[in-house]
N, CA, C and O atoms as CSV, one atom per row, in Angstrom:
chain,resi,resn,atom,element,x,y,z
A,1,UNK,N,N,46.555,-18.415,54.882
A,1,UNK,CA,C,46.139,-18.742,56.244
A,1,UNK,C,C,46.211,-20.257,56.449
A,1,UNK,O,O,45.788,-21.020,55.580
A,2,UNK,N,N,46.743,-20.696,57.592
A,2,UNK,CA,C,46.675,-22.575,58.239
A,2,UNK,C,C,45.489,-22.449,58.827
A,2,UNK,O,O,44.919,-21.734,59.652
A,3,UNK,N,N,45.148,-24.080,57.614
A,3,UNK,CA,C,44.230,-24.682,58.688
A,3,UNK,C,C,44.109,-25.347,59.425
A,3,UNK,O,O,45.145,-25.865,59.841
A,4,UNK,N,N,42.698,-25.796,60.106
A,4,UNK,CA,C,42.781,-26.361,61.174
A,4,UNK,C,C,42.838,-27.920,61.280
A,4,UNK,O,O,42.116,-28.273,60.348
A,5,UNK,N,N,43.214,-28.842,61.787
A,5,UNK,CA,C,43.237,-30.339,61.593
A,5,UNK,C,C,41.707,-30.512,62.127
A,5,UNK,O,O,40.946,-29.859,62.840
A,6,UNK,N,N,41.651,-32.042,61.221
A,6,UNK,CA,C,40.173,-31.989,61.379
A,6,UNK,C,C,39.914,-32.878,63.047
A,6,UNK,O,O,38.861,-32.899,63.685
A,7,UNK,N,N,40.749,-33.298,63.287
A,7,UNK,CA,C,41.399,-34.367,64.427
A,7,UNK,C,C,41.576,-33.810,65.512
A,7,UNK,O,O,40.918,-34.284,66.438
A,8,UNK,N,N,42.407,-32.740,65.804
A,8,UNK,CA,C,43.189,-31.969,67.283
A,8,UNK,C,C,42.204,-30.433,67.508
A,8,UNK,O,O,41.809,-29.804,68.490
A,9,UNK,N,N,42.071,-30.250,65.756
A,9,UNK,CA,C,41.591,-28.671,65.729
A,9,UNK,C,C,42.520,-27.708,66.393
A,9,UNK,O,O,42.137,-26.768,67.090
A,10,UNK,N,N,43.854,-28.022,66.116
A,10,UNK,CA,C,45.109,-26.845,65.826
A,10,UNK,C,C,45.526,-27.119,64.457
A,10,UNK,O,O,45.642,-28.042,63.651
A,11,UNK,N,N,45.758,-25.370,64.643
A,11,UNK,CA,C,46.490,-25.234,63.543
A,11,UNK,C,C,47.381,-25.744,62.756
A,11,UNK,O,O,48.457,-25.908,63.332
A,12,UNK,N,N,47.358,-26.224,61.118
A,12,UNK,CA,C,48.160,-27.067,60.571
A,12,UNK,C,C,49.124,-26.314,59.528
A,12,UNK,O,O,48.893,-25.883,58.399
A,13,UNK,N,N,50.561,-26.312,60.498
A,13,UNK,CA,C,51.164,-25.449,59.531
A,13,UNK,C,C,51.810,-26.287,58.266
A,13,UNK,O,O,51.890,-27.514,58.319
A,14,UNK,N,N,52.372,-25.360,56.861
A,14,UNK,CA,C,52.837,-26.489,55.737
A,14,UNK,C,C,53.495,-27.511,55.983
A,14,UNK,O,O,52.996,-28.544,55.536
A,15,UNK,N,N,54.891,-27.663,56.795
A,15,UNK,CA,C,55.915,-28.661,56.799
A,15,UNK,C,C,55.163,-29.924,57.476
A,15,UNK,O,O,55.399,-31.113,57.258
A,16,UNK,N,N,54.196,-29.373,58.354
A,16,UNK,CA,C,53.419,-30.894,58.819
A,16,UNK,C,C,52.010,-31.620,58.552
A,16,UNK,O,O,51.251,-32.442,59.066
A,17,UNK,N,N,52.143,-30.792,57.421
A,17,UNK,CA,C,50.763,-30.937,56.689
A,17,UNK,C,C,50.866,-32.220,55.308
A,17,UNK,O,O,51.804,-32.459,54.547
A,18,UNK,N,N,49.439,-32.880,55.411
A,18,UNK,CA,C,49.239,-34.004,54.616
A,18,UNK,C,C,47.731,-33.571,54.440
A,18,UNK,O,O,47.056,-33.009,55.302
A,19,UNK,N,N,47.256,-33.987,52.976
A,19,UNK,CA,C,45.971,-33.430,52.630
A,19,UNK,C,C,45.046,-35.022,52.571
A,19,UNK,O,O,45.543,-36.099,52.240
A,20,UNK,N,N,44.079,-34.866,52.849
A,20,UNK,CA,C,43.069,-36.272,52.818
A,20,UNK,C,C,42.034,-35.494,53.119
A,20,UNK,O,O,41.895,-34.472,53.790
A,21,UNK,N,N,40.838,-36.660,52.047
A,21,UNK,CA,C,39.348,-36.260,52.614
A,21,UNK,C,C,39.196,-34.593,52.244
A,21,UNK,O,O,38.258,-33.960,52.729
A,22,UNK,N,N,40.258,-33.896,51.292
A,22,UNK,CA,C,39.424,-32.623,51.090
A,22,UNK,C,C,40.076,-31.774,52.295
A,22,UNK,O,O,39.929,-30.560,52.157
A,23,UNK,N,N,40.723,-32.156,53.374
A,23,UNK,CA,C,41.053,-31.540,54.004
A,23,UNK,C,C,42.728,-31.939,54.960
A,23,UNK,O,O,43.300,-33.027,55.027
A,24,UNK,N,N,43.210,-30.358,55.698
A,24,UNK,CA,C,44.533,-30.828,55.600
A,24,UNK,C,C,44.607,-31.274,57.135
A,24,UNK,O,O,43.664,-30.898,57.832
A,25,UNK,N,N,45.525,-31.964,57.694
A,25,UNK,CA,C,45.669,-33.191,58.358
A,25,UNK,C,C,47.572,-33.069,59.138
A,25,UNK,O,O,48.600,-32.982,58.466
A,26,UNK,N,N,47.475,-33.105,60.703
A,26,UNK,CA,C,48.746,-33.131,60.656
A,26,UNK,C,C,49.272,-34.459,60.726
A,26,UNK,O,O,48.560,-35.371,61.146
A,27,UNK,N,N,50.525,-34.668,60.333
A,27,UNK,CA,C,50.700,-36.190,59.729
A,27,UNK,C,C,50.554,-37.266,60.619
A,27,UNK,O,O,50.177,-38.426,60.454
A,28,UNK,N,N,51.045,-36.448,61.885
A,28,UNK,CA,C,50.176,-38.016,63.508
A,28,UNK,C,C,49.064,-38.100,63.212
A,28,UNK,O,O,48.658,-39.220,62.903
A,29,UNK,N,N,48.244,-37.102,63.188
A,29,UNK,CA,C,46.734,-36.984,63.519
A,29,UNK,C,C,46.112,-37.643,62.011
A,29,UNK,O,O,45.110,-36.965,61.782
A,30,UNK,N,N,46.212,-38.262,61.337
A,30,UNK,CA,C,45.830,-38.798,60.311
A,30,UNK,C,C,45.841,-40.403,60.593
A,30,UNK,O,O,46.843,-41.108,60.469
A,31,UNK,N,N,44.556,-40.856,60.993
A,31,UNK,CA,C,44.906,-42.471,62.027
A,31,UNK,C,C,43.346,-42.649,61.548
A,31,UNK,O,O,42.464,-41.868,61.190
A,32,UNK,N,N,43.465,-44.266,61.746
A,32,UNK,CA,C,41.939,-45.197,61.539
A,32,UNK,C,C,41.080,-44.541,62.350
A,32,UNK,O,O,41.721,-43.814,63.109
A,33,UNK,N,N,39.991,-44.480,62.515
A,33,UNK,CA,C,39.128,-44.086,63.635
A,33,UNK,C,C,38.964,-45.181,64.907
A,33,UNK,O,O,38.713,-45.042,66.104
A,34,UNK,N,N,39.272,-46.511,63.913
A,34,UNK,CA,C,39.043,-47.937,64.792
A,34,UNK,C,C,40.124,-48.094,65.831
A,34,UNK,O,O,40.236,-47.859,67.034
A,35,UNK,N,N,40.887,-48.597,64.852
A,35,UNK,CA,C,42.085,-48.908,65.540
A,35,UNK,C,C,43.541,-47.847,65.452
A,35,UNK,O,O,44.640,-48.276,65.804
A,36,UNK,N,N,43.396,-46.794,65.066
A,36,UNK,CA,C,44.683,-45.766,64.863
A,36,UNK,C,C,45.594,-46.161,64.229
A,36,UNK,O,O,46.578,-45.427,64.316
A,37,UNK,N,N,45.734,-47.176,63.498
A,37,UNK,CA,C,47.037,-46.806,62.818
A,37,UNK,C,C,46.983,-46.024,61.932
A,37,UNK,O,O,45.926,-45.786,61.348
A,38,UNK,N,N,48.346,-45.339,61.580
A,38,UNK,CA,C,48.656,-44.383,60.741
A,38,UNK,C,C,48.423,-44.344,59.562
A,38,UNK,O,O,48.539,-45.532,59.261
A,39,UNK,N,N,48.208,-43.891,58.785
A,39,UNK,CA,C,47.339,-43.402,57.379
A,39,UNK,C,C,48.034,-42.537,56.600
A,39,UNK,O,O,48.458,-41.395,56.776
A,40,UNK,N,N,48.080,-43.638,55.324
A,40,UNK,CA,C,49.007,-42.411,53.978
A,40,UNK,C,C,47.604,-42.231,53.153
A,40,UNK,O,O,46.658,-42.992,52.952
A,41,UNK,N,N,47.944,-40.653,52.698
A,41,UNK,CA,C,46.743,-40.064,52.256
A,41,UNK,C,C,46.655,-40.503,50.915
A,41,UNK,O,O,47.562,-40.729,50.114
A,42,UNK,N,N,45.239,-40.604,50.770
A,42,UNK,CA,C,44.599,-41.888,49.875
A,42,UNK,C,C,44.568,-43.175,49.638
A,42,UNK,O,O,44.052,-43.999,48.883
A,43,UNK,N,N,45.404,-43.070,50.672
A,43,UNK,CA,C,45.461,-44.821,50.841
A,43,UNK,C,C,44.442,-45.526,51.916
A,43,UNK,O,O,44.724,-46.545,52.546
A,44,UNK,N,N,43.385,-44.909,51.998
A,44,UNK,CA,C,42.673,-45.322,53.114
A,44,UNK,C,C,41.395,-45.136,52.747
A,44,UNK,O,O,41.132,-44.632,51.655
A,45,UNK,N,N,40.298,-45.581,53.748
A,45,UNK,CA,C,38.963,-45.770,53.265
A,45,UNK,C,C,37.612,-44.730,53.764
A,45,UNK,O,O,36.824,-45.393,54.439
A,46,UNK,N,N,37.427,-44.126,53.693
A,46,UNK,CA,C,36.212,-43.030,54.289
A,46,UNK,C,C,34.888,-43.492,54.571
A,46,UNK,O,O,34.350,-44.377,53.905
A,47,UNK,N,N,34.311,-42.878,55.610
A,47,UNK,CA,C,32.879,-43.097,56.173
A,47,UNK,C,C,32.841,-41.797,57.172
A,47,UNK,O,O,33.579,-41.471,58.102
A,48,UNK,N,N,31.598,-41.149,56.557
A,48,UNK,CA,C,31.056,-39.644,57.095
A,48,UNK,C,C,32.435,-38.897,57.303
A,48,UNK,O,O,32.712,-38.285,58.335
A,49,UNK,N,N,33.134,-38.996,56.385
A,49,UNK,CA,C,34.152,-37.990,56.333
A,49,UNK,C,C,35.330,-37.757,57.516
A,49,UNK,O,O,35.877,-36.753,57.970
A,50,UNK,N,N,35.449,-39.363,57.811
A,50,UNK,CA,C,36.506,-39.852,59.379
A,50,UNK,C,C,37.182,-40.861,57.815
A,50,UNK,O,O,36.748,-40.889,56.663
A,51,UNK,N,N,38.305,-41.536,58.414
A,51,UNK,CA,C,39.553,-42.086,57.883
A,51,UNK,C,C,39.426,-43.756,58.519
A,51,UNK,O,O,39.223,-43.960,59.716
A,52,UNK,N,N,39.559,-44.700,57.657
A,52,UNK,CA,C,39.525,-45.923,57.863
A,52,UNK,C,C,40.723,-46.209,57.515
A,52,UNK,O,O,41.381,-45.380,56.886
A,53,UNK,N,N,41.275,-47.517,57.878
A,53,UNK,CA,C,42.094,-48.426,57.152
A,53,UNK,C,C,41.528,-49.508,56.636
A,53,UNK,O,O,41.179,-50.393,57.418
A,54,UNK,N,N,41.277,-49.703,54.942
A,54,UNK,CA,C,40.732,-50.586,54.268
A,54,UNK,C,C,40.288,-52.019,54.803
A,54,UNK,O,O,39.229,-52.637,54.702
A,55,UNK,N,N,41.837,-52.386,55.575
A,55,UNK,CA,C,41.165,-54.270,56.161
A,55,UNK,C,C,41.795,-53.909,57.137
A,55,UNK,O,O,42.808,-53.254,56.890
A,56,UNK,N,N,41.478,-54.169,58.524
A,56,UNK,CA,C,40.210,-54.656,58.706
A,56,UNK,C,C,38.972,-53.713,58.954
A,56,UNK,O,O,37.778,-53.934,58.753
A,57,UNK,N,N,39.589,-52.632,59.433
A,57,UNK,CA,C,38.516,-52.254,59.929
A,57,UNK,C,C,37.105,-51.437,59.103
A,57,UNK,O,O,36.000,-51.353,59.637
A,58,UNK,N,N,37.384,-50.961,57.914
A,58,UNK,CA,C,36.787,-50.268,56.943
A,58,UNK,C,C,35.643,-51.669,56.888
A,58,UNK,O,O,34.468,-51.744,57.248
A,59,UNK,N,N,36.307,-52.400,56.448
A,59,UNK,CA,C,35.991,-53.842,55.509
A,59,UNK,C,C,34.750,-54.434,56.443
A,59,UNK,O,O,33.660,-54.841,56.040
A,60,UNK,N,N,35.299,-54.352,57.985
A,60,UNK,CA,C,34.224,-55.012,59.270
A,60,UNK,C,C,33.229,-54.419,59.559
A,60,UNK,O,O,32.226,-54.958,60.027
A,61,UNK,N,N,33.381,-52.977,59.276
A,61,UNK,CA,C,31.880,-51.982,60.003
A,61,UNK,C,C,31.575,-51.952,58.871
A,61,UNK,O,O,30.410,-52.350,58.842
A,62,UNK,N,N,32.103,-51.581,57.269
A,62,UNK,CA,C,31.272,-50.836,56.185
A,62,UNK,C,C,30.735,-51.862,55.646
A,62,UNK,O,O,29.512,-51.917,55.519
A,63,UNK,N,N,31.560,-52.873,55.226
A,63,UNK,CA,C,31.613,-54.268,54.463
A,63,UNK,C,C,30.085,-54.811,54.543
A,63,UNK,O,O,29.261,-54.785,55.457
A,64,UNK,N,N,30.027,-55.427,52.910
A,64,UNK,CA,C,28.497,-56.425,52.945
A,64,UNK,C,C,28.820,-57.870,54.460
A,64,UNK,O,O,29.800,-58.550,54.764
A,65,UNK,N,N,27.801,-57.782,54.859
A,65,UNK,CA,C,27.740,-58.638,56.693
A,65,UNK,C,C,27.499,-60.186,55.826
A,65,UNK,O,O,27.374,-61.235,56.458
């Protein structure tokens, strides 16, 4: 059975599927929460189980102030 993106919440069939965070992801819909850019899986930074990009934006909200 496909699942659902955690992002659009349609269905994620194999050929456009990328796994992150434990869960599968269609490969647009895999973006910063901040600023959206695009995101290779594991290459990025987590908070409550949403998708960062390490600098800047991970680094500015999570980061010691």
């Amino acid at each position: 059975m496909a699942s659902k993106c955690p992002k659009c919440d349609k269905t994620v069939y194999f050929a456009e599927k990328v796994s992150s965070l434990g869960k599968d992801w269609h490969k647009f819909c895999l973006k910063c929460e901040r600023c959206s850019k695009t995101l290779n899986p594991g290459g990025h930074a987590e908070h409550d189980g949403k998708p960062y990009c390490h600098k800047p934006c991970y680094a500015t909200m999570f980061g010691p102030k």
